[in-house]
Backbone as a printed PyTorch tensor [residue, N CA C, xyz], in Angstrom:
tensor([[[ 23.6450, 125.7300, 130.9100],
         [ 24.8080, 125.3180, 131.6870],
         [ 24.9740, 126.1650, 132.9550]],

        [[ 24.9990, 127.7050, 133.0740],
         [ 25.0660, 127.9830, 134.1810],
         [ 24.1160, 128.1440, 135.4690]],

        [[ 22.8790, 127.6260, 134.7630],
         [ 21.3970, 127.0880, 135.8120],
         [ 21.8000, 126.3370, 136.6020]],

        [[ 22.8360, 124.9850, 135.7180],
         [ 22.6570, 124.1470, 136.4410],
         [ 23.9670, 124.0510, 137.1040]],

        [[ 24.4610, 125.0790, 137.0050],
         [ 25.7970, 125.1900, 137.9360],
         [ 25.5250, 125.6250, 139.0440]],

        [[ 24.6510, 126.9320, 138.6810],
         [ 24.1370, 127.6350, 139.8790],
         [ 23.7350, 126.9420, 141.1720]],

        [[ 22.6350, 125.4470, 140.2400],
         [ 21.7610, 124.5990, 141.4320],
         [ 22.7230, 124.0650, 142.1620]],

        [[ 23.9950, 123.3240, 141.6840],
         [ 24.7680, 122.2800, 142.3640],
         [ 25.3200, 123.2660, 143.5500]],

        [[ 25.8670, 124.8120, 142.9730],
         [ 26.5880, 125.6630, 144.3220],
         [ 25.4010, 125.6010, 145.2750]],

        [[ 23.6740, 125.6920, 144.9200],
         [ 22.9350, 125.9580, 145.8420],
         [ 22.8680, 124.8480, 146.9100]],

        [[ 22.3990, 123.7340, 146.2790],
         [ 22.9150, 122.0750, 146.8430],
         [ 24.4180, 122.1350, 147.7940]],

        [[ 25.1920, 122.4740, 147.3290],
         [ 26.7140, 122.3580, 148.0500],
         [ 26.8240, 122.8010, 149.0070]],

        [[ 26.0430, 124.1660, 148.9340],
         [ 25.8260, 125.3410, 150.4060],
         [ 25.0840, 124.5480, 151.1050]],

        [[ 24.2460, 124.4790, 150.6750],
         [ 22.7740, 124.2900, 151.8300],
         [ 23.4840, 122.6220, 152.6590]],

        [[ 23.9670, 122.0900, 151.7310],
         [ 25.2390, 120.8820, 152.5880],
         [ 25.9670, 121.3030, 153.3090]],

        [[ 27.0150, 122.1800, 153.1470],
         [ 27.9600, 122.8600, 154.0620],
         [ 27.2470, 123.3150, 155.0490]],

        [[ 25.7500, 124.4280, 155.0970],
         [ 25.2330, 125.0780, 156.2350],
         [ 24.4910, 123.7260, 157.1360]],

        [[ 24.2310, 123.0050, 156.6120],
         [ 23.2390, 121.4680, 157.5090],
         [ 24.8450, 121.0640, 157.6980]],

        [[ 25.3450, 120.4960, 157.8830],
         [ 26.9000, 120.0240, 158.3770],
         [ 27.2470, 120.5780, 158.8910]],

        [[ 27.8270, 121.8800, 159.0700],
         [ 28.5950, 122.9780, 159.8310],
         [ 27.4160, 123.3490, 160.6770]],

        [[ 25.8620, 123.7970, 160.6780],
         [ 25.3230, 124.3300, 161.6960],
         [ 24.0860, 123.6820, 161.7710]],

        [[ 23.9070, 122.6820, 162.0960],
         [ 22.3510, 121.6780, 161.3660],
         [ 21.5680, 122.6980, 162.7380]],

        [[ 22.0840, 123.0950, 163.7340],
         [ 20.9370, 123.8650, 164.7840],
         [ 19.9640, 125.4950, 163.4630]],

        [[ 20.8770, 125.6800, 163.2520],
         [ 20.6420, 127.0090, 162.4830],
         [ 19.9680, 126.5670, 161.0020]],

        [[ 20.2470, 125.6680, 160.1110],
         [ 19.5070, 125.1900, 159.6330],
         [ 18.1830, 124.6480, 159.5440]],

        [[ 18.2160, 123.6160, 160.8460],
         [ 16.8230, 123.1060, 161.1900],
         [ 15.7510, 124.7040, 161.3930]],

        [[ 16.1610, 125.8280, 162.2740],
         [ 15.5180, 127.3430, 161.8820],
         [ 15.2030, 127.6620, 161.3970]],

        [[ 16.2150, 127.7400, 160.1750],
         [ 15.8440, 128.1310, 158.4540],
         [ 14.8170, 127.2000, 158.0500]],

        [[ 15.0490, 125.8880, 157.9920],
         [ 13.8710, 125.1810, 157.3590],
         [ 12.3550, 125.3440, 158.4930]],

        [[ 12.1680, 125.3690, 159.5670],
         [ 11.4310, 125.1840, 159.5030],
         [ 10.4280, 127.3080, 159.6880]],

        [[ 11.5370, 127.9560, 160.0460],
         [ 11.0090, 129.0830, 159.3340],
         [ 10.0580, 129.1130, 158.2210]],

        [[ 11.0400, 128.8990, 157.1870],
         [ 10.4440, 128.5790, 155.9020],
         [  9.1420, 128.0380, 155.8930]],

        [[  8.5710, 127.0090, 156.3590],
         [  7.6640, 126.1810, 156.4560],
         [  7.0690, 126.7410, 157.2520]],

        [[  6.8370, 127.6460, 158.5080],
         [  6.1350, 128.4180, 159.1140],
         [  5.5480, 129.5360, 157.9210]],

        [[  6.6030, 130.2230, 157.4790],
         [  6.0180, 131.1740, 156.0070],
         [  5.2740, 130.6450, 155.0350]],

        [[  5.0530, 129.3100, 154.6030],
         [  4.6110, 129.1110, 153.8230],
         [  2.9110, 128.7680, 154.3910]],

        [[  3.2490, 128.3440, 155.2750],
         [  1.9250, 127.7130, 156.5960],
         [  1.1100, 128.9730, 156.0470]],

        [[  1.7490, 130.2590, 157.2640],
         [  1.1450, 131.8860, 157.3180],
         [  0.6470, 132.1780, 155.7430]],

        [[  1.1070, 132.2530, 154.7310],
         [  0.5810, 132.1120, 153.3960],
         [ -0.4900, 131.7130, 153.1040]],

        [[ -0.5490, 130.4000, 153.1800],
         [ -1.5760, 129.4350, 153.0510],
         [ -2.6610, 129.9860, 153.7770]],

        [[ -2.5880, 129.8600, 155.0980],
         [ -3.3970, 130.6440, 155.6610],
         [ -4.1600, 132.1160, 155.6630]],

        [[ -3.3740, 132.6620, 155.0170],
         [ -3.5900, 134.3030, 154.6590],
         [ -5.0650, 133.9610, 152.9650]],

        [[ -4.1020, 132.8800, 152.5310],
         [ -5.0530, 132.8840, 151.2250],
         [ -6.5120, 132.4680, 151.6250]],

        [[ -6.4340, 131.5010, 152.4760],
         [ -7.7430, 130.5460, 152.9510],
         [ -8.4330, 131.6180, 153.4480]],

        [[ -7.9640, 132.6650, 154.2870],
         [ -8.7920, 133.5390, 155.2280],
         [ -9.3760, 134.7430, 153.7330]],

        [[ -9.1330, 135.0800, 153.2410],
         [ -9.1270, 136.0870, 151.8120],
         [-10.6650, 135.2620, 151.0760]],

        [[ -9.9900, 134.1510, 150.8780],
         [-11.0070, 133.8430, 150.0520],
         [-12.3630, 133.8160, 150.7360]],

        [[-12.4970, 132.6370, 151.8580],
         [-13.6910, 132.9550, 152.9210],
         [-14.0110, 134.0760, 153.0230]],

        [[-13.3630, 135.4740, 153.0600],
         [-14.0670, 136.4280, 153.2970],
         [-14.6290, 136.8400, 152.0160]],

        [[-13.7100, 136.6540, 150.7440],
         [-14.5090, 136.7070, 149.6210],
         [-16.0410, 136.5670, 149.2260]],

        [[-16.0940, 135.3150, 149.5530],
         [-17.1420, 134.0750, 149.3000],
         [-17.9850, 134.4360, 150.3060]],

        [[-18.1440, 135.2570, 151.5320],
         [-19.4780, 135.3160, 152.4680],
         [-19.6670, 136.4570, 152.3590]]])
């Protein structure tokens, strides 16, 4: 029960912050998605160097 309480406050926020500041949001998300990019990338480069 309080997992899924937790999720709905997380859901509710992340509504309130896209409504109240969708400029600062759209940031955050695509931050995020830049970090995950750089990740991805960090692993791909690791392994290639692994492997040669």
């Amino acid at each position: 029960m309080p997992k899924k309480l937790l999720i709905w406050l997380v859901i509710a926020f992340a509504a309130f912050y896209l409504f109240t500041q969708p400029e600062n949001a759209a940031d955050a998300v695509g931050g995020a998605f830049s970090a995950v990019g750089d990740a991805f990338g960090s692993v791909i480069t690791f392994l290639t160097a692994l492997f040669n």
